[in-house]
N, CA, C and O atoms as a CHARMM CRD file, in Angstrom:
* protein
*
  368
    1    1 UNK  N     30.80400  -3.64100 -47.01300 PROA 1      0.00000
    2    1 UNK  CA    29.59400  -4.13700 -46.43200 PROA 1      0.00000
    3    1 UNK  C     29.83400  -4.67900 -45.02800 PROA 1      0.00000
    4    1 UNK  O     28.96100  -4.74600 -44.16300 PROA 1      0.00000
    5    2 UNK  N     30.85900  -4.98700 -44.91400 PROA 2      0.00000
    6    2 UNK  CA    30.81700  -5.66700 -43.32200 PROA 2      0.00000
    7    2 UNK  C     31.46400  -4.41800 -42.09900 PROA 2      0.00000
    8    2 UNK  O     31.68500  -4.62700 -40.90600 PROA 2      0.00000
    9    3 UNK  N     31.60400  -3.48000 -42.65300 PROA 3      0.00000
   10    3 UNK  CA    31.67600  -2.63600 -41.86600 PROA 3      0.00000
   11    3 UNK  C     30.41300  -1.56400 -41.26500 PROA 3      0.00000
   12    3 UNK  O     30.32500  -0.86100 -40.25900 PROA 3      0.00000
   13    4 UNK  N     29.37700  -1.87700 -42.60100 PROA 4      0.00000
   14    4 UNK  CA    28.26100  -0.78500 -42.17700 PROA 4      0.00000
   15    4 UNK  C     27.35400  -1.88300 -41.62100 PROA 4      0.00000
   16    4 UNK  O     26.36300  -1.18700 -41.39700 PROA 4      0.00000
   17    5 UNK  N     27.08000  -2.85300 -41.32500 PROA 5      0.00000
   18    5 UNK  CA    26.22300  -3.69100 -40.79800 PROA 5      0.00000
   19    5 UNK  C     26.88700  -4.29800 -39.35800 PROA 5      0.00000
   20    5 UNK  O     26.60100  -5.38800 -38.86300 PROA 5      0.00000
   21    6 UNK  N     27.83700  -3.31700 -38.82100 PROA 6      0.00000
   22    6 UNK  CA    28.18700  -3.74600 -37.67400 PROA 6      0.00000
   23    6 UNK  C     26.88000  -4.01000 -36.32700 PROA 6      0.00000
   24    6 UNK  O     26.63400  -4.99400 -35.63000 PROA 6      0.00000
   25    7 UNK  N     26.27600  -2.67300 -36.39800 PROA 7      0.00000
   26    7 UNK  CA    25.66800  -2.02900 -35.55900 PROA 7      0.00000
   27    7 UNK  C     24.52800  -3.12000 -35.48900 PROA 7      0.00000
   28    7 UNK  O     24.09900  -3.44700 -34.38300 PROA 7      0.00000
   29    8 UNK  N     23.99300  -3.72800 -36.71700 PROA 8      0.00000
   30    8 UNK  CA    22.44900  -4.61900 -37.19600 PROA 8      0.00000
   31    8 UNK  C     23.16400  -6.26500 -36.39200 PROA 8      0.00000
   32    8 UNK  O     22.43200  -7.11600 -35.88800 PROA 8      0.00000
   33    9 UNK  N     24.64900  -6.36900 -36.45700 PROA 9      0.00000
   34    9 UNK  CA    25.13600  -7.82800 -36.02200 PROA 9      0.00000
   35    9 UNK  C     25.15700  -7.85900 -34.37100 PROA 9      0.00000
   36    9 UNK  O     24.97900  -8.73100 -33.51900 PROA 9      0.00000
   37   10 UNK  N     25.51800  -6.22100 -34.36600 PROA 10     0.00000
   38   10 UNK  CA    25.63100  -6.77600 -32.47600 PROA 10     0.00000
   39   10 UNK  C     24.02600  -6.64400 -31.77500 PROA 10     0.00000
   40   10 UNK  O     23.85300  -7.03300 -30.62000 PROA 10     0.00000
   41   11 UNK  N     23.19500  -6.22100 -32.36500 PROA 11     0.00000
   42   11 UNK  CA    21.92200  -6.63900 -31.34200 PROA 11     0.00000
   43   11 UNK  C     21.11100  -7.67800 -31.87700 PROA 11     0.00000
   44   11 UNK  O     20.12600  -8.11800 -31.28400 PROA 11     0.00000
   45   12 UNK  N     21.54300  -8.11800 -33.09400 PROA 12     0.00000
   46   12 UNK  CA    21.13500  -9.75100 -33.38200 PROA 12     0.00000
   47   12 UNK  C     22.32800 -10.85600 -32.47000 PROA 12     0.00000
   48   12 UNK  O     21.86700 -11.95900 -32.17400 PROA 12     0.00000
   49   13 UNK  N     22.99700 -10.72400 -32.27800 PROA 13     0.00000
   50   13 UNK  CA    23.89400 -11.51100 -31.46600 PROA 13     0.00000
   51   13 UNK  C     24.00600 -11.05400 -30.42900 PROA 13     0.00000
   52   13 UNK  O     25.05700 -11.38600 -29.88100 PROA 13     0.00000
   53   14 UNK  N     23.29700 -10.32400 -29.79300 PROA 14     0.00000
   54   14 UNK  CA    23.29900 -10.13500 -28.12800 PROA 14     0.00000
   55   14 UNK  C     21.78300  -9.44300 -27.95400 PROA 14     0.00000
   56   14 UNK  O     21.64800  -8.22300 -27.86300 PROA 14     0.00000
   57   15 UNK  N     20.73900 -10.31600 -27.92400 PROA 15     0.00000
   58   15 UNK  CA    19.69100  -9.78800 -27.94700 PROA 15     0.00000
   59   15 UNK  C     19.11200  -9.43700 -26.94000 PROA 15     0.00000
   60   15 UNK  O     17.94700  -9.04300 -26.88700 PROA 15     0.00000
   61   16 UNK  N     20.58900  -9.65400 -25.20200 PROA 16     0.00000
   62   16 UNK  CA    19.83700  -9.06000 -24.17400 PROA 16     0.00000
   63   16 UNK  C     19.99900  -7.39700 -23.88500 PROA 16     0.00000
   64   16 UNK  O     19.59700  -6.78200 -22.89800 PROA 16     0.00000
   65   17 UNK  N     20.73500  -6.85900 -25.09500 PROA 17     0.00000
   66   17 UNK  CA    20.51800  -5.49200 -25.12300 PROA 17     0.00000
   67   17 UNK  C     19.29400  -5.26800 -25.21000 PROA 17     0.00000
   68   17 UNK  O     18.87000  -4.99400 -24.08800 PROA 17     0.00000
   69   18 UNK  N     18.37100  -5.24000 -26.09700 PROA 18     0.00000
   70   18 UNK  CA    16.80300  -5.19300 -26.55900 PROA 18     0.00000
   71   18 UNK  C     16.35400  -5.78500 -25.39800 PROA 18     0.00000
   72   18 UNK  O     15.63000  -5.04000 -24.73600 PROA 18     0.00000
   73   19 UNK  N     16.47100  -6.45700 -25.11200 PROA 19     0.00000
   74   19 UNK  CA    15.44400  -7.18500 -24.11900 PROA 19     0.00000
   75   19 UNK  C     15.39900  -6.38200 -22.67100 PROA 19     0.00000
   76   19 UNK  O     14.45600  -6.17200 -21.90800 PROA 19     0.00000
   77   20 UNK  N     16.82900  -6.01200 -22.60000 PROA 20     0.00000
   78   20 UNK  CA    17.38100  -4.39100 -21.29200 PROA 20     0.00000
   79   20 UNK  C     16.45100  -3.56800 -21.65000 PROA 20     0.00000
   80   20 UNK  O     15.39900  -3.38000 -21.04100 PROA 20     0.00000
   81   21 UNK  N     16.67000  -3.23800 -22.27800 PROA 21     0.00000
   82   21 UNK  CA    16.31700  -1.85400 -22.95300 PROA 21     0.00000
   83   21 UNK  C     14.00200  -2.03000 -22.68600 PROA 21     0.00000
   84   21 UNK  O     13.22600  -1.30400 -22.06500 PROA 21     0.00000
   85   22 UNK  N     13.84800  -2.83400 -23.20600 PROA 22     0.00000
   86   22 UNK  CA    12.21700  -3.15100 -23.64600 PROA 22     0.00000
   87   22 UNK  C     11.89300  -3.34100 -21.84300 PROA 22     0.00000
   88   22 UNK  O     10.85400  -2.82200 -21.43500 PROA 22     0.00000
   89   23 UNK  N     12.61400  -3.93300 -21.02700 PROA 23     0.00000
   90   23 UNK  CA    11.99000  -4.42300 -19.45800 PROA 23     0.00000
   91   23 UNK  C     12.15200  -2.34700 -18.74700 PROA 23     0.00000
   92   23 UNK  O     11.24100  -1.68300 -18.25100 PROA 23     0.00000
   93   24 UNK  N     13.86000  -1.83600 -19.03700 PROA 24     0.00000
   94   24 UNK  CA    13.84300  -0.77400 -18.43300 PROA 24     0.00000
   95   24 UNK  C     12.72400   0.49300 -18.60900 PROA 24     0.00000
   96   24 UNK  O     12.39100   1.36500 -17.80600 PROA 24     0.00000
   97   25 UNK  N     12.16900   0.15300 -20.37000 PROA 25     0.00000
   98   25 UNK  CA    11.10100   1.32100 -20.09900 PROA 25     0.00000
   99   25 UNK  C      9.47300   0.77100 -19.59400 PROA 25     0.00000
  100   25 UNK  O      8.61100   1.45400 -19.04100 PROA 25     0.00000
  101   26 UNK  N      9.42100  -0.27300 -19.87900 PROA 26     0.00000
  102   26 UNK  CA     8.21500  -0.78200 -19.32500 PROA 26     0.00000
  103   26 UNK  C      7.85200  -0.94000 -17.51400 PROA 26     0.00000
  104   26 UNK  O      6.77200  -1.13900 -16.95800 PROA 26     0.00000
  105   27 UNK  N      9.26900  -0.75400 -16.92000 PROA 27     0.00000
  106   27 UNK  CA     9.36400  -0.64100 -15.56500 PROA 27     0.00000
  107   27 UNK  C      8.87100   0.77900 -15.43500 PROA 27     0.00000
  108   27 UNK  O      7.85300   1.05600 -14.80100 PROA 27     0.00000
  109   28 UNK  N      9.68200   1.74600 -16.10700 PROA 28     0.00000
  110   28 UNK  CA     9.84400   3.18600 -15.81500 PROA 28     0.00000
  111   28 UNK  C      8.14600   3.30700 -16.30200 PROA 28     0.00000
  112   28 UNK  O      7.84100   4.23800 -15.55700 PROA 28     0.00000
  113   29 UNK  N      7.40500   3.11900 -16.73700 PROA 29     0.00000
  114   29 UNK  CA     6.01800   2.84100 -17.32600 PROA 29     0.00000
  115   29 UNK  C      4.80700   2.45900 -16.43300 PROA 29     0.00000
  116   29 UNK  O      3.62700   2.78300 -16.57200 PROA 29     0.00000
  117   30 UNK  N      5.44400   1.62200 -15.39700 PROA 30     0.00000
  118   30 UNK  CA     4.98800   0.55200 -15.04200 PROA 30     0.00000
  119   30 UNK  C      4.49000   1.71100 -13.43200 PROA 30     0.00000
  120   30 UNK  O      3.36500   1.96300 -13.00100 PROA 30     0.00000
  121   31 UNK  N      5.82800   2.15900 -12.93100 PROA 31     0.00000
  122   31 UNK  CA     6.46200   2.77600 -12.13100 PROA 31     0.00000
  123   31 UNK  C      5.69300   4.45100 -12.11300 PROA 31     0.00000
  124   31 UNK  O      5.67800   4.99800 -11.01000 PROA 31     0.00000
  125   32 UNK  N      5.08100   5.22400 -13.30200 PROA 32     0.00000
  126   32 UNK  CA     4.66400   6.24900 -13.16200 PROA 32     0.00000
  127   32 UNK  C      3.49500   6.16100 -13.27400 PROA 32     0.00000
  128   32 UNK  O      2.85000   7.16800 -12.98200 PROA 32     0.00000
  129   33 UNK  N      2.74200   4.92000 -13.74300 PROA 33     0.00000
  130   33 UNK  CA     1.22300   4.57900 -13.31800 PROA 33     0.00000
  131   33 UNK  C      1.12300   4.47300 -12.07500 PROA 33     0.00000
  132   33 UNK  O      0.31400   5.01300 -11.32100 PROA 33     0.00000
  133   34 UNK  N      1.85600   3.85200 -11.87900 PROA 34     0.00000
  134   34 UNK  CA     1.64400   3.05500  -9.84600 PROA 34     0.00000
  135   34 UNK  C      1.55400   4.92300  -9.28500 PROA 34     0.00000
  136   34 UNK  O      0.54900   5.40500  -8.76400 PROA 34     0.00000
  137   35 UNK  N      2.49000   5.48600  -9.48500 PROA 35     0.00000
  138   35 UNK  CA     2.72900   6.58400  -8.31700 PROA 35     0.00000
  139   35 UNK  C      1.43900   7.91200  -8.81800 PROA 35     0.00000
  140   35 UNK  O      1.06800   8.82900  -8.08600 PROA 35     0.00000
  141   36 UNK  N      0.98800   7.65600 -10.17100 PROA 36     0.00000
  142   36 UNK  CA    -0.16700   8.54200 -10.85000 PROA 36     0.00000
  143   36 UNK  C     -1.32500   8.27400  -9.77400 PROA 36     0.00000
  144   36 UNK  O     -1.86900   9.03300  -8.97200 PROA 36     0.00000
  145   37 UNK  N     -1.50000   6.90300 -10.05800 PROA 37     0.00000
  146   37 UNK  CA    -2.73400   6.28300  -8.88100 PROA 37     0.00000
  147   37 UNK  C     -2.96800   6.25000  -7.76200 PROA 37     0.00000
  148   37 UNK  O     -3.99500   6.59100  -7.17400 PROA 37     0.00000
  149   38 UNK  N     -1.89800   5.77900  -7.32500 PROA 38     0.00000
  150   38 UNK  CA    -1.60800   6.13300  -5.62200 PROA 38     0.00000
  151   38 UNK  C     -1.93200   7.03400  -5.22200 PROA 38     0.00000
  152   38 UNK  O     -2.79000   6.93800  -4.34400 PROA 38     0.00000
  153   39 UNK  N     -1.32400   8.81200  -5.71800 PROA 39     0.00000
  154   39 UNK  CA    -2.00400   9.96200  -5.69900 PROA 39     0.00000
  155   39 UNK  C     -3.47800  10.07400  -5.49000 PROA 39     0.00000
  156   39 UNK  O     -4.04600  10.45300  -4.46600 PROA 39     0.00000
  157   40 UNK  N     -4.12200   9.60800  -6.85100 PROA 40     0.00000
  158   40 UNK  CA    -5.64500   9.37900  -6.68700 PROA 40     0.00000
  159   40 UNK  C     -6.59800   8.83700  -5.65200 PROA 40     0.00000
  160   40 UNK  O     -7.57100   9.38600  -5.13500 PROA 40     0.00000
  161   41 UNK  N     -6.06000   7.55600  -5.45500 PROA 41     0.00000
  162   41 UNK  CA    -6.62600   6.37400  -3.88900 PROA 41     0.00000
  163   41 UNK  C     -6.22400   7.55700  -2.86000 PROA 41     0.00000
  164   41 UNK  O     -7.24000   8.07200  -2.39100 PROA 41     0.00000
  165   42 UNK  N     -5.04400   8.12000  -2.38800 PROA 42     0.00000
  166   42 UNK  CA    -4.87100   8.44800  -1.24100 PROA 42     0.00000
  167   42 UNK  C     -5.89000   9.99300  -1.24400 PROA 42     0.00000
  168   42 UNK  O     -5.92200  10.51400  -0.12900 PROA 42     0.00000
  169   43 UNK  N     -6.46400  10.53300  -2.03000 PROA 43     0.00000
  170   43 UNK  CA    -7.08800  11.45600  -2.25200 PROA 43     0.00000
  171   43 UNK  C     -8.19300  10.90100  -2.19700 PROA 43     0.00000
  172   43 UNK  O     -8.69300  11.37600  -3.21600 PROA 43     0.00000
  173   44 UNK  N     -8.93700  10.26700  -1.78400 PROA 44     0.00000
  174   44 UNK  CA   -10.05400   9.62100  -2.26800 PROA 44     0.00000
  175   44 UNK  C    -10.31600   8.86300  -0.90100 PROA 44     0.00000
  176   44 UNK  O    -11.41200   8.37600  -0.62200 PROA 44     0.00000
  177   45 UNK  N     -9.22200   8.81300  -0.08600 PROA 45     0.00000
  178   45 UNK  CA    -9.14500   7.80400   1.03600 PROA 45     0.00000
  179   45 UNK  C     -9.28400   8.92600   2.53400 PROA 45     0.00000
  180   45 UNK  O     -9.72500   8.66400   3.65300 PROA 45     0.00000
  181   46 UNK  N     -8.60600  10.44400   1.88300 PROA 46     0.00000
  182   46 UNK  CA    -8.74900  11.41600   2.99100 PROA 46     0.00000
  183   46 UNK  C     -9.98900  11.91900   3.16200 PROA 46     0.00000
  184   46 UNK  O     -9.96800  12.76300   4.05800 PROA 46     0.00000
  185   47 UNK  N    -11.20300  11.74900   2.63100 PROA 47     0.00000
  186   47 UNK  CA   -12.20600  12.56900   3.05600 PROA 47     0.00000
  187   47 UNK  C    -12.55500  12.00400   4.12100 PROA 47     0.00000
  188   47 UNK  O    -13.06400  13.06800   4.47300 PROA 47     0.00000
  189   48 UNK  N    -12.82800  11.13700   5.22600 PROA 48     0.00000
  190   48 UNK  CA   -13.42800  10.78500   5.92000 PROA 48     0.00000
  191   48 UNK  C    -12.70400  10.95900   6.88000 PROA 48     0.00000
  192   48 UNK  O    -11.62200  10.37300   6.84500 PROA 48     0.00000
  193   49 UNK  N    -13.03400  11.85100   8.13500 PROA 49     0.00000
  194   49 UNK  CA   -11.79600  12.20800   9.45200 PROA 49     0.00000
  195   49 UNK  C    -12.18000  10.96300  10.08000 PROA 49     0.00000
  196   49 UNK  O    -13.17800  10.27700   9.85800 PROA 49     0.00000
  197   50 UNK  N    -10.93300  10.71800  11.16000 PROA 50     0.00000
  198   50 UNK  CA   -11.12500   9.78900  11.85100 PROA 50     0.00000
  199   50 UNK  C    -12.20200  10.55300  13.26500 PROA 50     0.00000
  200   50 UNK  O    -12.46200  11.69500  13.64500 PROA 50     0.00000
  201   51 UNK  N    -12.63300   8.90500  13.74900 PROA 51     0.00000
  202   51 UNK  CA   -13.38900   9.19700  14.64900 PROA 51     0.00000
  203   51 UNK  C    -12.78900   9.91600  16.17000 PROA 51     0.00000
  204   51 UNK  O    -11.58900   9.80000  16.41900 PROA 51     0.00000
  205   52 UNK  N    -13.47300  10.46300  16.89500 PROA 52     0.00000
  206   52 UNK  CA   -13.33300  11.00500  18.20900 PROA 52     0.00000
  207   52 UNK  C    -12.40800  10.47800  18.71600 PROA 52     0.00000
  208   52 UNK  O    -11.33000  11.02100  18.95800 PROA 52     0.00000
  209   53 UNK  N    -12.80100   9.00500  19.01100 PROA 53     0.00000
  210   53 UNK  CA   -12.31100   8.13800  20.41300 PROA 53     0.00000
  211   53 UNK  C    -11.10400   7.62400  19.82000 PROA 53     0.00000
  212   53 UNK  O    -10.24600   7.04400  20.48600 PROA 53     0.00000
  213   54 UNK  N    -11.01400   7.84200  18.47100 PROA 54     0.00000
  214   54 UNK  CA    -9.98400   7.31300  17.96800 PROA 54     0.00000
  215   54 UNK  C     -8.57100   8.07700  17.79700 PROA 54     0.00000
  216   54 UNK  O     -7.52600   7.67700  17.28500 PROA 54     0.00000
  217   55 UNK  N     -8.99700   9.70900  18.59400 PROA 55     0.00000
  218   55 UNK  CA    -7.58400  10.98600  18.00000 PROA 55     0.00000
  219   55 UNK  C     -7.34100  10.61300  19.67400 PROA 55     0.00000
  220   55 UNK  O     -8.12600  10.94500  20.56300 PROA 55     0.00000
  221   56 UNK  N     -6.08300   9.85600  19.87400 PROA 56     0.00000
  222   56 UNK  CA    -5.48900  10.55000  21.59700 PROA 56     0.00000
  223   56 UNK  C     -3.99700  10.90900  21.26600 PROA 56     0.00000
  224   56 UNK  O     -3.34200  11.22500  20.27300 PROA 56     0.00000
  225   57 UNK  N     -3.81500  10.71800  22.47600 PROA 57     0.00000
  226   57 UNK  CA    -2.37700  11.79800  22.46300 PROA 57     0.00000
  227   57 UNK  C     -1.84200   9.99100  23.12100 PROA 57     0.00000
  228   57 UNK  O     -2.42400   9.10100  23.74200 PROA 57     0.00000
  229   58 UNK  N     -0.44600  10.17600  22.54500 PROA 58     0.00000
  230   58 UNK  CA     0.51600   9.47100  22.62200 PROA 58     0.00000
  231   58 UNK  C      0.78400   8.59900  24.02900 PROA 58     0.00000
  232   58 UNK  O      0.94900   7.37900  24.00800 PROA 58     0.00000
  233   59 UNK  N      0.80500   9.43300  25.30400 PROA 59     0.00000
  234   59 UNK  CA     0.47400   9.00800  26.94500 PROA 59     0.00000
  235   59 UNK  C     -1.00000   8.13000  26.60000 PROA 59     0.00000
  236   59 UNK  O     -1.22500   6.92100  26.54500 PROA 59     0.00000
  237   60 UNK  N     -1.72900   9.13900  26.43400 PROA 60     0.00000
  238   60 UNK  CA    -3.20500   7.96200  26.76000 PROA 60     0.00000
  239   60 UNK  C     -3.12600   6.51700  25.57400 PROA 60     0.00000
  240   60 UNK  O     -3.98700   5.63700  25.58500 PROA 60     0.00000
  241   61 UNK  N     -2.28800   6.51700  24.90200 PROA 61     0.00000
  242   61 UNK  CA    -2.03100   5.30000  23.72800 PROA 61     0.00000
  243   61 UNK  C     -2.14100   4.51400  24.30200 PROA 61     0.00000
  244   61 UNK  O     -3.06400   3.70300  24.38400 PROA 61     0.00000
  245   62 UNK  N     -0.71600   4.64400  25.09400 PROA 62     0.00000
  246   62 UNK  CA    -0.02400   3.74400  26.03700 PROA 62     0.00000
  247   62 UNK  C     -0.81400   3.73800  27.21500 PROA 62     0.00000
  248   62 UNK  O     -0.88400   2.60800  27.69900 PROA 62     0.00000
  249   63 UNK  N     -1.52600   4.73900  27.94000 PROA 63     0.00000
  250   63 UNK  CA    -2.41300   4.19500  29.13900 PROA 63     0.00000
  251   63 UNK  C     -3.28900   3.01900  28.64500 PROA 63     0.00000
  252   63 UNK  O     -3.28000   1.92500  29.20900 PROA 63     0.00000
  253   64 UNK  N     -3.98200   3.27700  27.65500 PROA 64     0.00000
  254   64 UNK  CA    -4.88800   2.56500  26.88700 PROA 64     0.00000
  255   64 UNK  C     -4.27900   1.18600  26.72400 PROA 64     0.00000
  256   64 UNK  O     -5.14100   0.35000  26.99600 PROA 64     0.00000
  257   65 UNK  N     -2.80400   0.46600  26.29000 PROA 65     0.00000
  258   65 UNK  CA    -2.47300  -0.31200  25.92800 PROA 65     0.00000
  259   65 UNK  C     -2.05200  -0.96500  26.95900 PROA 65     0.00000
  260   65 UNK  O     -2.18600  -2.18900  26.95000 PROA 65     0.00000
  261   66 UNK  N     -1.47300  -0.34400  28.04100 PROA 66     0.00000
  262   66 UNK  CA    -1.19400  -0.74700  29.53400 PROA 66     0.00000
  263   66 UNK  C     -2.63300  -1.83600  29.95000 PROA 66     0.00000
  264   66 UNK  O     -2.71100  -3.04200  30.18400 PROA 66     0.00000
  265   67 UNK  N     -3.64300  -0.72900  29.89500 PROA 67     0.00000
  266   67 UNK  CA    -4.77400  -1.19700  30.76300 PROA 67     0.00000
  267   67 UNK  C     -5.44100  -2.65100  29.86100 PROA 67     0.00000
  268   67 UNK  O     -6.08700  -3.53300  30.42600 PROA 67     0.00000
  269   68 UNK  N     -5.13200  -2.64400  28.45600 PROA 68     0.00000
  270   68 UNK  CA    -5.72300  -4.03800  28.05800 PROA 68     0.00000
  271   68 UNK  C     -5.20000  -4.78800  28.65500 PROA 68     0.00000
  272   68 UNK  O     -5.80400  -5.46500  29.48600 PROA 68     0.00000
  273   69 UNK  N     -3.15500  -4.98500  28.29500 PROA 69     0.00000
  274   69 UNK  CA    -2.75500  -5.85600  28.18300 PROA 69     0.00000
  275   69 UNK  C     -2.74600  -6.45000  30.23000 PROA 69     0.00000
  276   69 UNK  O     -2.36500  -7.47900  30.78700 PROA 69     0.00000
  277   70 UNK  N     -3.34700  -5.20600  30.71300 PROA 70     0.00000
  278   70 UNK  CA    -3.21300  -6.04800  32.25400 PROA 70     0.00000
  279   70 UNK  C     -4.84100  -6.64300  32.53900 PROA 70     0.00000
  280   70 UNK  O     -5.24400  -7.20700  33.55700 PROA 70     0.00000
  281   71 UNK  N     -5.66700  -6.29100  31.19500 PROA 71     0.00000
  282   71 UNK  CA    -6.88700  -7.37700  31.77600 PROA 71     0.00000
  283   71 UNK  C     -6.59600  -8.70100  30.71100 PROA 71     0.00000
  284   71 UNK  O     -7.18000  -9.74300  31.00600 PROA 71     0.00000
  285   72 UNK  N     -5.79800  -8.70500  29.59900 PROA 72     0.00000
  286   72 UNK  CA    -5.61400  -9.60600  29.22100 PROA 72     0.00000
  287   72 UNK  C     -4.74800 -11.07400  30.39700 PROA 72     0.00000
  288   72 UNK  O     -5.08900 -12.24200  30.58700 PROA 72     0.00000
  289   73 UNK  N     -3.71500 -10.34900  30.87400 PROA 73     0.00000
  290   73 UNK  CA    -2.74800 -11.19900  31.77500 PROA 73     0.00000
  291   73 UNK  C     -4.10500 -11.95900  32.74200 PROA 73     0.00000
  292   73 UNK  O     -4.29000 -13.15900  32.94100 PROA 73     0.00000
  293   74 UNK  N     -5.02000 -10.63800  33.28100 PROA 74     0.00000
  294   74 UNK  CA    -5.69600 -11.15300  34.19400 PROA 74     0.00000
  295   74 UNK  C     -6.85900 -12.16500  34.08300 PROA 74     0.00000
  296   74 UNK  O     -7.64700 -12.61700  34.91400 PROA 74     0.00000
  297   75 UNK  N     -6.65200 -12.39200  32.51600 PROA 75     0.00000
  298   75 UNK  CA    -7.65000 -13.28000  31.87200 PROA 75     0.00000
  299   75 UNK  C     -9.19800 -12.61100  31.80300 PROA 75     0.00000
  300   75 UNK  O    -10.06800 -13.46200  31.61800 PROA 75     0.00000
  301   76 UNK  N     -9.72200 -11.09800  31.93200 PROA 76     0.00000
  302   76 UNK  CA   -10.92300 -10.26400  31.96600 PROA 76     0.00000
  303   76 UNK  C    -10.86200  -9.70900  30.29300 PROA 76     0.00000
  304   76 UNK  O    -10.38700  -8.64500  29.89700 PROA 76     0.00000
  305   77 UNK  N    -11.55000 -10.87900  29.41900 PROA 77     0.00000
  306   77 UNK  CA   -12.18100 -10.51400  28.44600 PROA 77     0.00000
  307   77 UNK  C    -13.36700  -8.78700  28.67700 PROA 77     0.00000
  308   77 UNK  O    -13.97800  -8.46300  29.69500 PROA 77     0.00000
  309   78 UNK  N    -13.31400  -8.14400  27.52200 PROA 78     0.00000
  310   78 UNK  CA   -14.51600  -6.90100  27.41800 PROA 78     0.00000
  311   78 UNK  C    -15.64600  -7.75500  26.34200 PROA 78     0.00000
  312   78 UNK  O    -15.20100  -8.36900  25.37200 PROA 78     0.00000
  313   79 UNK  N    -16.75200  -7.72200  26.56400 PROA 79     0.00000
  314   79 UNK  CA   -17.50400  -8.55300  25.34400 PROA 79     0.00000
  315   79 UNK  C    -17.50500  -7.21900  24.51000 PROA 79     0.00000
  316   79 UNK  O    -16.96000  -6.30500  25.12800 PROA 79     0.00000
  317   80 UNK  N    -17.77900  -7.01600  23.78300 PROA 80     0.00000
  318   80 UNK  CA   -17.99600  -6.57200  22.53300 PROA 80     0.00000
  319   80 UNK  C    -19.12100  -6.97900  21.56400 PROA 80     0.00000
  320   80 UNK  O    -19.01100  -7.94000  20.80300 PROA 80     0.00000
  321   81 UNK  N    -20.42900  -6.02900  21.65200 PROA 81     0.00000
  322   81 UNK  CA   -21.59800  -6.18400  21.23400 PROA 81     0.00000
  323   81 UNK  C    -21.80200  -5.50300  19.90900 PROA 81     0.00000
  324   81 UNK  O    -22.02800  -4.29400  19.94500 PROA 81     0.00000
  325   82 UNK  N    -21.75900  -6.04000  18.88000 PROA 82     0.00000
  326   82 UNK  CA   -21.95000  -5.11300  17.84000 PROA 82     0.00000
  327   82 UNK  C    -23.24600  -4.88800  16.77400 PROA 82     0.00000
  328   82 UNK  O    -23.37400  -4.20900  15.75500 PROA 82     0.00000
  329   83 UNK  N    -24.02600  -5.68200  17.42500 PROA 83     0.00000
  330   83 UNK  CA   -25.46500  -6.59900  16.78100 PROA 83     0.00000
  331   83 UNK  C    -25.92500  -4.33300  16.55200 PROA 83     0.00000
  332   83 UNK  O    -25.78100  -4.06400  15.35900 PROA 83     0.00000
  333   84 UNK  N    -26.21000  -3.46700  17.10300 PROA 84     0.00000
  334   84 UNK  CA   -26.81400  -1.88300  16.81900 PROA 84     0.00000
  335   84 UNK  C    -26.13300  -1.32900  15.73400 PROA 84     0.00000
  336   84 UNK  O    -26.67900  -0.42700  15.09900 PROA 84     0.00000
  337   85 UNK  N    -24.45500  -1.93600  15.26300 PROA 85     0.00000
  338   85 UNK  CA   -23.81200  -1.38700  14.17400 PROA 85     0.00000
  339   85 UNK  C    -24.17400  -2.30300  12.85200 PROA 85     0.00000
  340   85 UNK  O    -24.18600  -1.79700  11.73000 PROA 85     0.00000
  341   86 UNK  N    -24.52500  -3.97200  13.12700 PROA 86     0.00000
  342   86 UNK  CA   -24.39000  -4.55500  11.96200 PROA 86     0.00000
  343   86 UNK  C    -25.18800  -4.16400  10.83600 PROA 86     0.00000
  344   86 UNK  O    -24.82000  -4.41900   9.69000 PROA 86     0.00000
  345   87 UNK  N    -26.06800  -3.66800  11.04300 PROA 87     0.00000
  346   87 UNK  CA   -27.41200  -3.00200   9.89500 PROA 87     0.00000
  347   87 UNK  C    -26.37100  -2.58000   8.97600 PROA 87     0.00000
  348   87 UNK  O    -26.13800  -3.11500   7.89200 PROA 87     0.00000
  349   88 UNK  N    -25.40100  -1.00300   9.77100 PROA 88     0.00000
  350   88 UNK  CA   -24.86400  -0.37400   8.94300 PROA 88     0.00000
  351   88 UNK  C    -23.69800  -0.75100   8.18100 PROA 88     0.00000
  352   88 UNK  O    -23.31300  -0.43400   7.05500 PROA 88     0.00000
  353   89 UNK  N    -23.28500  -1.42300   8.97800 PROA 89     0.00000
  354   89 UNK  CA   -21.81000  -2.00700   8.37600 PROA 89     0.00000
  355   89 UNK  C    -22.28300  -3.06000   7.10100 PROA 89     0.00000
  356   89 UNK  O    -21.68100  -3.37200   6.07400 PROA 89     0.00000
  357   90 UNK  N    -23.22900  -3.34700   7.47000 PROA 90     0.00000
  358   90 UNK  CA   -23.96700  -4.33500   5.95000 PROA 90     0.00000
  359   90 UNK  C    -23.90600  -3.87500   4.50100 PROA 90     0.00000
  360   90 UNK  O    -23.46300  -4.43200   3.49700 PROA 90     0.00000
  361   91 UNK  N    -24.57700  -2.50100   4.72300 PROA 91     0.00000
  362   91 UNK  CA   -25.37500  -1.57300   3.73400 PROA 91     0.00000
  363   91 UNK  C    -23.65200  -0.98500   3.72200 PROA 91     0.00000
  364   91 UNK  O    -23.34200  -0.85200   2.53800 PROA 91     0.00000
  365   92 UNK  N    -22.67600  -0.67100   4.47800 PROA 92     0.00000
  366   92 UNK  CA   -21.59300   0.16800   4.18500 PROA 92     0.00000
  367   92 UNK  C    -20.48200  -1.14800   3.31600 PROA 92     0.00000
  368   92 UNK  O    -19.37700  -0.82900   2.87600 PROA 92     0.00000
């Protein structure tokens, strides 16, 4: 008898085998939901192209980022009026 009940003594006396074992598949679980879904959102997130003003090429980025940051230095705020979009952005 104390030879066939080896196997039943060592995961009652080391119960962080089980406890390994129960976290590693619930990760691996955990881990193929996340990447199932993700799939879904990012499919779900591509229908809408971006806008016009928003596709440039890499030079005009940086022209673009040049020209703020030298009305920022120069202290020349742009106002920014958005009162013709808020309707939609409400309802969106």
């Amino acid at each position: 008898m104390c030879g066939t009940n080896k196997k039943n003594r060592d995961s009652e006396e080391n119960p962080g085998k089980r406890l390994f074992l129960k976290l590693a598949a619930a990760s691996a679980l955990g881990l193929g939901f996340a990447a199932t879904t993700g799939r879904a959102a990012s499919a779900i997130e591509a229908k809408a192209p971006p806008l016009p003003e928003n596709v440039v090429t890499a030079d005009a980025a940086l022209e673009r980022l040049m020209a703020g940051n030298a009305r920022y230095v120069a202290g020349q705020s742009t106002l920014l009026d958005f009162s013709d979009e808020r309707g939609a952005l409400v309802t969106g």
